[in-house]
Structure formats: structure tokens, C-alpha cells
N, CA, C and O of each residue as an XYZ file, in Angstrom:
496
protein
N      15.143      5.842      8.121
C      15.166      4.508      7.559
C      15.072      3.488      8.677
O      14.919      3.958      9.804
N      15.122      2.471      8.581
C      14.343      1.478      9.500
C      15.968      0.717      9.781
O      16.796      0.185      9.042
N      15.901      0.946     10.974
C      17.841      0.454     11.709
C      17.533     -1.020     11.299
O      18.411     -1.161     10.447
N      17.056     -1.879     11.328
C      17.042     -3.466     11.201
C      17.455     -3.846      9.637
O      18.312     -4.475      9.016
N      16.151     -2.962      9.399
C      16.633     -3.246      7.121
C      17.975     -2.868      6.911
O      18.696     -3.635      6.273
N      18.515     -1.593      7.435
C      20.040     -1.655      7.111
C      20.873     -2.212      8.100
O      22.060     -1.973      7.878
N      20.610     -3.020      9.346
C      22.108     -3.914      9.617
C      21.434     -5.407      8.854
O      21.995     -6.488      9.036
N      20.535     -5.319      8.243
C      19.983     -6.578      7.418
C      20.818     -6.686      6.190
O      21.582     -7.587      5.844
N      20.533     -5.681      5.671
C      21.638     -5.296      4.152
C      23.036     -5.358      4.421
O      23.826     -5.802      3.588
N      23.350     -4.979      5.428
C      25.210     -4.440      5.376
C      25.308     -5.873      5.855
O      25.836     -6.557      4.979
N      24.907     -6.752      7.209
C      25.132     -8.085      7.278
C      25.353     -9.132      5.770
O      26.388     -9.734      5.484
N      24.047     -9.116      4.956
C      24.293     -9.748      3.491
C      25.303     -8.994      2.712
O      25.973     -9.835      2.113
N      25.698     -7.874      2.457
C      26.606     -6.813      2.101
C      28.075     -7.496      2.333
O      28.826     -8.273      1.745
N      28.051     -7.065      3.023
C      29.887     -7.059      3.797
C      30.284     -8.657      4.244
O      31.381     -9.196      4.103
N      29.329     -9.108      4.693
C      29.271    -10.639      5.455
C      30.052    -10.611      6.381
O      31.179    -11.099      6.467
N      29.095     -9.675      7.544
C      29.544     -9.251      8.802
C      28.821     -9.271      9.668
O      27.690     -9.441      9.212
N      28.809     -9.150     11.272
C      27.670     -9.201     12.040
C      27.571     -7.768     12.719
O      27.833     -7.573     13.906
N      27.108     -6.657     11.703
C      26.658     -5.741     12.013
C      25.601     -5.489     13.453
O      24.791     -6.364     13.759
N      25.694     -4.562     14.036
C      24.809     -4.349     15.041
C      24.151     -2.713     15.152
O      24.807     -1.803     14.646
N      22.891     -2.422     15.807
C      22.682     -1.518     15.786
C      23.524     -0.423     16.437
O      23.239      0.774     16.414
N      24.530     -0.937     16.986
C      25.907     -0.050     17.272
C      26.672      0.349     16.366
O      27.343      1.381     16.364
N      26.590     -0.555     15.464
C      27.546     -0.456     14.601
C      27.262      0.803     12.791
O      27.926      1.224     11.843
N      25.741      0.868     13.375
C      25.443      1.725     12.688
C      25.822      3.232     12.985
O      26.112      3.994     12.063
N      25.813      3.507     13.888
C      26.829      4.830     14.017
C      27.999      5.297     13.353
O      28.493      6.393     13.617
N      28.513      4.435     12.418
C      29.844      4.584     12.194
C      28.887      5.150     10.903
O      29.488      6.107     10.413
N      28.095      4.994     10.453
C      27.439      5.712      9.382
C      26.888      6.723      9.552
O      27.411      7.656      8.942
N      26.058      6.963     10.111
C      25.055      7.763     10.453
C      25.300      8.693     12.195
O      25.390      8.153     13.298
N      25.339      9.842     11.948
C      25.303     10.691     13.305
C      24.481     10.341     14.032
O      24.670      9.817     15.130
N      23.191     10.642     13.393
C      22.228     10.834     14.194
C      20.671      9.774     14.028
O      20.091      9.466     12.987
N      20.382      9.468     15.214
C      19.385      8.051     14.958
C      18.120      8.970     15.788
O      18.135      9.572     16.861
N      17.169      8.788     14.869
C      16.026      9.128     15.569
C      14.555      8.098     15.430
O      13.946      8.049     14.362
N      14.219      7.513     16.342
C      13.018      6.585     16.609
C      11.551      7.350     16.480
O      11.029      8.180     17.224
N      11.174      6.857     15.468
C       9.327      6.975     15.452
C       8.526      5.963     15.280
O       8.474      5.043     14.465
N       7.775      6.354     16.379
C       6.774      5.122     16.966
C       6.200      5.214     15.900
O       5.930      6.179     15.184
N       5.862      3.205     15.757
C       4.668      2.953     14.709
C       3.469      3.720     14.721
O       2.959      4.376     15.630
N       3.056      3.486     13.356
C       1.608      4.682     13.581
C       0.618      3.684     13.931
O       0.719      2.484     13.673
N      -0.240      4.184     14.466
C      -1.306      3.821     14.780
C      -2.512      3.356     13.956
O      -2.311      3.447     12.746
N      -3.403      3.004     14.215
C      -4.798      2.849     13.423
C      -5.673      3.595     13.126
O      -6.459      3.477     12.186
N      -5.592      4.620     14.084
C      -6.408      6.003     13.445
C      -5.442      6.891     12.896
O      -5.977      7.821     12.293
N      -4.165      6.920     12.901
C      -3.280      7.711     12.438
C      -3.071      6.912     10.742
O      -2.612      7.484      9.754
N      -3.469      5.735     10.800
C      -3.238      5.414      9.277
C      -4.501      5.675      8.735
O      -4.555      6.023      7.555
N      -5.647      5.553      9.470
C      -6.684      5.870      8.628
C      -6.983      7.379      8.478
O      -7.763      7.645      7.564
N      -6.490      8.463      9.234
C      -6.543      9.751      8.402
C      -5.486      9.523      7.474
O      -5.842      9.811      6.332
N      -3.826      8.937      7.585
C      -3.167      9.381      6.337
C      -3.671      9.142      5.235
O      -3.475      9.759      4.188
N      -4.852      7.552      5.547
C      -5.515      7.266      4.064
C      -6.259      7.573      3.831
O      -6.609      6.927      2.844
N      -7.257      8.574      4.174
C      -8.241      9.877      3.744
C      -7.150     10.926      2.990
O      -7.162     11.397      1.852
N      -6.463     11.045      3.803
C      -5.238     12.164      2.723
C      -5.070     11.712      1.547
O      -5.505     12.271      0.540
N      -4.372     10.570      1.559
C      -3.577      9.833     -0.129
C      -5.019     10.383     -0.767
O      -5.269     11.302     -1.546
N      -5.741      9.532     -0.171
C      -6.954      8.958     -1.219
C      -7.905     10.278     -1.351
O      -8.889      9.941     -2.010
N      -7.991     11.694     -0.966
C      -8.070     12.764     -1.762
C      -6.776     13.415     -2.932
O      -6.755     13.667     -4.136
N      -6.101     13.473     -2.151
C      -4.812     13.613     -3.290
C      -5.064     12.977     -4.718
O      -4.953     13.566     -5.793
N      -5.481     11.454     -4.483
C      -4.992     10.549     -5.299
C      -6.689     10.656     -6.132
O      -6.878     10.178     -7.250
N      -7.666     11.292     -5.411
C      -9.007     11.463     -6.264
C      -9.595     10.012     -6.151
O     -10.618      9.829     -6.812
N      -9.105      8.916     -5.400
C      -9.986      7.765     -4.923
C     -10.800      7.800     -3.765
O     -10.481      8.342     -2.706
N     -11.938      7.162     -4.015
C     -13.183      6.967     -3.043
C     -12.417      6.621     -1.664
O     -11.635      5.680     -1.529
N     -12.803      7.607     -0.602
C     -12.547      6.824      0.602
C     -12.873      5.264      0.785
O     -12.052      4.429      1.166
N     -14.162      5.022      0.461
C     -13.965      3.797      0.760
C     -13.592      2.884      0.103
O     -13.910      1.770      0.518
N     -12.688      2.979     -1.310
C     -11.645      2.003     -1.513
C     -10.413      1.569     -0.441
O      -9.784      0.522     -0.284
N     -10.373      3.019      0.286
C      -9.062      2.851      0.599
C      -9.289      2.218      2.654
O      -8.482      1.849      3.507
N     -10.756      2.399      2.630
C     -10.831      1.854      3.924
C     -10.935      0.195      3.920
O     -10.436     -0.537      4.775
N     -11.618     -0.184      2.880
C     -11.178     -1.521      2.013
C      -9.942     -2.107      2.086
O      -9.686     -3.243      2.486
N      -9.007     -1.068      1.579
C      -7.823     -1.610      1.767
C      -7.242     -1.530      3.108
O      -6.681     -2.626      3.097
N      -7.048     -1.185      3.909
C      -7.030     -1.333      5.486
C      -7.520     -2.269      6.100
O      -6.950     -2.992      6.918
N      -8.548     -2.311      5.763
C      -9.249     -3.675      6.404
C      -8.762     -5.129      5.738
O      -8.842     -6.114      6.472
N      -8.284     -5.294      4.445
C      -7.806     -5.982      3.883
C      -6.236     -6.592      4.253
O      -5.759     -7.722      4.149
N      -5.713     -5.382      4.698
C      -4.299     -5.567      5.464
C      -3.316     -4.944      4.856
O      -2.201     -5.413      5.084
N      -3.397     -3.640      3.849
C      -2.718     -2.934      3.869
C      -2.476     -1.775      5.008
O      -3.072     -0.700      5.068
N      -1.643     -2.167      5.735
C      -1.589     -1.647      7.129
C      -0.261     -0.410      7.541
O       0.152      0.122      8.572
N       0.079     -0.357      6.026
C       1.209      0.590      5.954
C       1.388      2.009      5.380
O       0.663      2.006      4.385
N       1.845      2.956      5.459
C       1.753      3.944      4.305
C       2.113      3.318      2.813
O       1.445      3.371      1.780
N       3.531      2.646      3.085
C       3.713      2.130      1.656
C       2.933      1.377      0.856
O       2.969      1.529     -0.365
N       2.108      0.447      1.467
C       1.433     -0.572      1.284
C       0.072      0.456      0.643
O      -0.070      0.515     -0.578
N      -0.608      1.010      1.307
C      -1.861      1.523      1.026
C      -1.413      2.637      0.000
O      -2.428      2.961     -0.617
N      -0.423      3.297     -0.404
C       0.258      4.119     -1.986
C       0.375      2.900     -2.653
O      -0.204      3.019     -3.733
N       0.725      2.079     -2.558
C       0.452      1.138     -4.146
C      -0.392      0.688     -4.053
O      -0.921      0.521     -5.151
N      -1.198      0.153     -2.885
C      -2.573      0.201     -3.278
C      -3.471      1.220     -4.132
O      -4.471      0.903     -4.775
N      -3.048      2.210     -4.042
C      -4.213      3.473     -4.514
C      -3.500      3.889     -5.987
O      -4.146      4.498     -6.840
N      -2.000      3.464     -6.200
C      -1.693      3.092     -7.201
C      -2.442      2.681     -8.500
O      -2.870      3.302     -9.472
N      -2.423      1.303     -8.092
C      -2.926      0.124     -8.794
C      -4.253      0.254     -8.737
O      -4.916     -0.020     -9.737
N      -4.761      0.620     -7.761
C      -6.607      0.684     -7.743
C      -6.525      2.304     -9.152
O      -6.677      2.249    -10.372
N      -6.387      2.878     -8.728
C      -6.566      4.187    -10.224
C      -6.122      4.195    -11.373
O      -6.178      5.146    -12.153
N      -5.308      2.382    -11.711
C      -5.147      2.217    -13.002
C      -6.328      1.349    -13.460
O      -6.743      1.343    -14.619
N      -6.923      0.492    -12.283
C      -7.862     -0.097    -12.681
C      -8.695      0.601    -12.946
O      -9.355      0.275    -13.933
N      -9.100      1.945    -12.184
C     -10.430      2.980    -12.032
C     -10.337      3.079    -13.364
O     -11.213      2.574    -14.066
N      -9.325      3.704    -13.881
C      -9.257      4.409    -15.411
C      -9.379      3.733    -15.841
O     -10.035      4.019    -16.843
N      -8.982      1.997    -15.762
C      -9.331      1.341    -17.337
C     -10.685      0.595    -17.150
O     -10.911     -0.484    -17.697
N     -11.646      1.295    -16.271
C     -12.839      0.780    -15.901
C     -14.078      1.783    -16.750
O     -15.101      1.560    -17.397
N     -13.234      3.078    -16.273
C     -13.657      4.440    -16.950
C     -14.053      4.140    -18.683
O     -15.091      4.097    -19.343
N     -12.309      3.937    -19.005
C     -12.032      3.848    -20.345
C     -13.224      2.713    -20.772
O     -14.282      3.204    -21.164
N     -13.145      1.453    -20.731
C     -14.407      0.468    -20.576
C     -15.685      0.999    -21.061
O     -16.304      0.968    -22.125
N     -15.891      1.603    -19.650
C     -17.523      2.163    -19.764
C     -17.765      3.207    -21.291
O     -18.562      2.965    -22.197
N     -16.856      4.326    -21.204
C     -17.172      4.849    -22.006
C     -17.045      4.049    -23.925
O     -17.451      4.540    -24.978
N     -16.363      2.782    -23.689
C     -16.539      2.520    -25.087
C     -17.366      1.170    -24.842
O     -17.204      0.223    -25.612
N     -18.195      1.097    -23.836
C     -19.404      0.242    -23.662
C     -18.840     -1.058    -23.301
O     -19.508     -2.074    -23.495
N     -17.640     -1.117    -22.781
C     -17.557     -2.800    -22.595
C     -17.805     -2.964    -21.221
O     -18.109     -4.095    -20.842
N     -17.732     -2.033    -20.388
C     -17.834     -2.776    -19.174
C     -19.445     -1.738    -18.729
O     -19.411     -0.508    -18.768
N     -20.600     -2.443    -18.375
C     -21.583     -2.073    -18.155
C     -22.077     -1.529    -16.850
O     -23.296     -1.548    -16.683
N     -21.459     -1.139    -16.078
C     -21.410     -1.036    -14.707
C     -21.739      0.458    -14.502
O     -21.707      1.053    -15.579
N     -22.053      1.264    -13.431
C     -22.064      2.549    -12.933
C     -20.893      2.384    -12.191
O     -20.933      1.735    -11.146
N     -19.747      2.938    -12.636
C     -18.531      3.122    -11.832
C     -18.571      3.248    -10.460
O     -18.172      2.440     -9.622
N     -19.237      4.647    -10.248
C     -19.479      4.486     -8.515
C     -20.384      3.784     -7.868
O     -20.316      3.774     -6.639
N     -21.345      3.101     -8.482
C     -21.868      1.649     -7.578
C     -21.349      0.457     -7.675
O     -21.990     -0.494     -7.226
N     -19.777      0.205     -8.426
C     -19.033     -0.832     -7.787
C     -17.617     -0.606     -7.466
O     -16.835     -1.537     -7.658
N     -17.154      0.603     -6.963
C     -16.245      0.889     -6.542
C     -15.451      0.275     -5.291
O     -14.254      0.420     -5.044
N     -16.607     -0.596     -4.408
C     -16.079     -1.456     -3.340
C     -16.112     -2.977     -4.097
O     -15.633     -3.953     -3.520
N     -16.586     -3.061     -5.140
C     -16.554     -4.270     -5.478
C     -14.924     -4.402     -6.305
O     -14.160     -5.365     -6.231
N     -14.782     -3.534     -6.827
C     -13.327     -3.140     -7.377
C     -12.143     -3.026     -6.890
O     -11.157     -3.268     -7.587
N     -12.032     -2.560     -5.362
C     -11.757     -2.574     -4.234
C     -11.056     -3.591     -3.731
O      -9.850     -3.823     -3.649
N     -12.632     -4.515     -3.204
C     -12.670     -5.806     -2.622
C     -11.626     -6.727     -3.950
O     -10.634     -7.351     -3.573
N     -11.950     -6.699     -5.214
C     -11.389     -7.444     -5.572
C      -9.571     -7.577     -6.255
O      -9.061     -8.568     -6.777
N      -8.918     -6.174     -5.998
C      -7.910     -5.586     -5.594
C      -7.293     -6.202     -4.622
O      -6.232     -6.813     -4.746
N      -7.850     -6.086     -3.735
C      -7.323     -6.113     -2.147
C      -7.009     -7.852     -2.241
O      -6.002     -8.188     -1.617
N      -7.795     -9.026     -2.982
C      -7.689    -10.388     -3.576
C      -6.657    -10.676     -4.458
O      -5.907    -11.646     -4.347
N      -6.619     -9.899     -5.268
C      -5.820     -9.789     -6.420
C      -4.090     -9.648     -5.868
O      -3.223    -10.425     -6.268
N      -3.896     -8.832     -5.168
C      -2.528     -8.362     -4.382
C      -1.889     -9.330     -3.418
O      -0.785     -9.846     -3.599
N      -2.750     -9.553     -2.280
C      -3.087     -9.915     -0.502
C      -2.906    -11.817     -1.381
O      -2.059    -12.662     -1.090
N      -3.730    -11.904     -2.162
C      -3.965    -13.703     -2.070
C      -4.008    -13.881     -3.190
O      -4.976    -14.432     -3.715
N      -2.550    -13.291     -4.120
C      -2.247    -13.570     -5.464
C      -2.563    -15.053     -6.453
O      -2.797    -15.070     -7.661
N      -2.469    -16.449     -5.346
C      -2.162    -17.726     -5.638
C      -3.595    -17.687     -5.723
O      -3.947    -17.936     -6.876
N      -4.567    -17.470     -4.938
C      -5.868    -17.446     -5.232
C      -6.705    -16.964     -6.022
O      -7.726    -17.531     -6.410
N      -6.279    -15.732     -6.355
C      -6.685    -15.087     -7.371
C      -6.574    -15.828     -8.496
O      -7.652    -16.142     -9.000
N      -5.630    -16.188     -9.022
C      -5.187    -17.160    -10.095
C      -6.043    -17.977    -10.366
O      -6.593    -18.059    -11.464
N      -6.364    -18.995     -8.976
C      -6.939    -20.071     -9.409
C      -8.586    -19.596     -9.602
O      -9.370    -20.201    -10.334
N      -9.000    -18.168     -8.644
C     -10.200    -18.018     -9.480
C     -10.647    -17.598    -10.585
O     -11.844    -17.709    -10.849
């Protein structure tokens, strides 16, 4: 777990001035892992995004967009495969006229708007 988020919590918690010393009194053992990297997030998001049966390049979309996290890019791929399906669902009862996989970055792109620049989205 991330030492800052919990002396963040126990500070609002307790209304105390917790320190990362002070986390010991919880926890034995503290172990540090370096942020991942940029090629280390872009294979994990080739992983999700076979797992998850989404187009790689939705999910390189979303990276470039600024989902820059594991967590971040799982609800991305989330939310992008509820849209997929109700794009699916669409097509097959003719409302949405599109070839699914020739706008899959357009679906993407407009995801990554929808999330990232909510206030904007709105107003478009």
C-alpha cells in the first residue's frame, strides 16, 4: 500500500501527525517498489487488454491520453468494454452503423474525453 495514503488517512482519522515512522507500529514490514515505468506500463497494458479481449490500440490510446497507472488504465478497459458491447449490441439491432473495428480508436479517443475532460465533454 502506498505509506503517504495511509499516514494521509490515519492523520484525518485520529487527528494526529502521523509519520512514516509511525507507521511501524502497524505494520512489520515496509517494502518499496519503484514506480513503473513506461515500457513496463505499456506491456502491463498489452496484458489487461488481452485478458480483457480489447484492441491494443484502445488501450495505447489510453496511455497516451494519461492513463498512466495500472489502476487508471483497468477502469479504463472497464468502461471502454461496456461501451464496446453496447456498440456491438447497437450494430446488431441496426442503430449504430459503423464497422466496430474501424472505429475502435475513435471510441477510444472519445473515452479517454469523456473521463480525462469530463467538464468538456459535457459542454460538447
Amino acid at each position: 500500500m502506498d505509506d503517504k495514503a495511509v499516514t494521509s488517512i490515519l492523520k484525518k482519522e485520529r487527528s494526529e501527525n502521523y509519520t512514516n515512522e509511525e507507521l511501524l507500529k502497524f505494520f512489520d514490514v515496509i517494502l518499496r517498489i519503484h514506480p513503473i515505468s513506461h515500457s513496463d506500463l505499456i506491456e502491463f497494458s498489452k496484458k489487461v487488454a488481452r485478458n480483457y479481449d480489447v484492441p491494443e490500440e484502445a488501450v495505447q490510446i489510453a496511455i497516451y491520453g494519461g492513463f498512466d497507472t495500472p489502476r487508471k488504465i483497468k477502469h479504463f478497459l472497464n468502461t471502454f468494454n461496456v461501451i464496446l458491447s453496447i456498440a456491438k449490441k447497437r450494430k446488431e439491432q441496426g442503430i449504430f452503423n459503423y464497422e466496430i473495428d474501424r472505429v475502435i480508436d475513435v471510441l477510444a479517443k472519445i473515452l479517454v474525453i469523456q473521463i480525462a475532460f469530463s467538464e468538456d465533454y459535457e459542454k460538447l
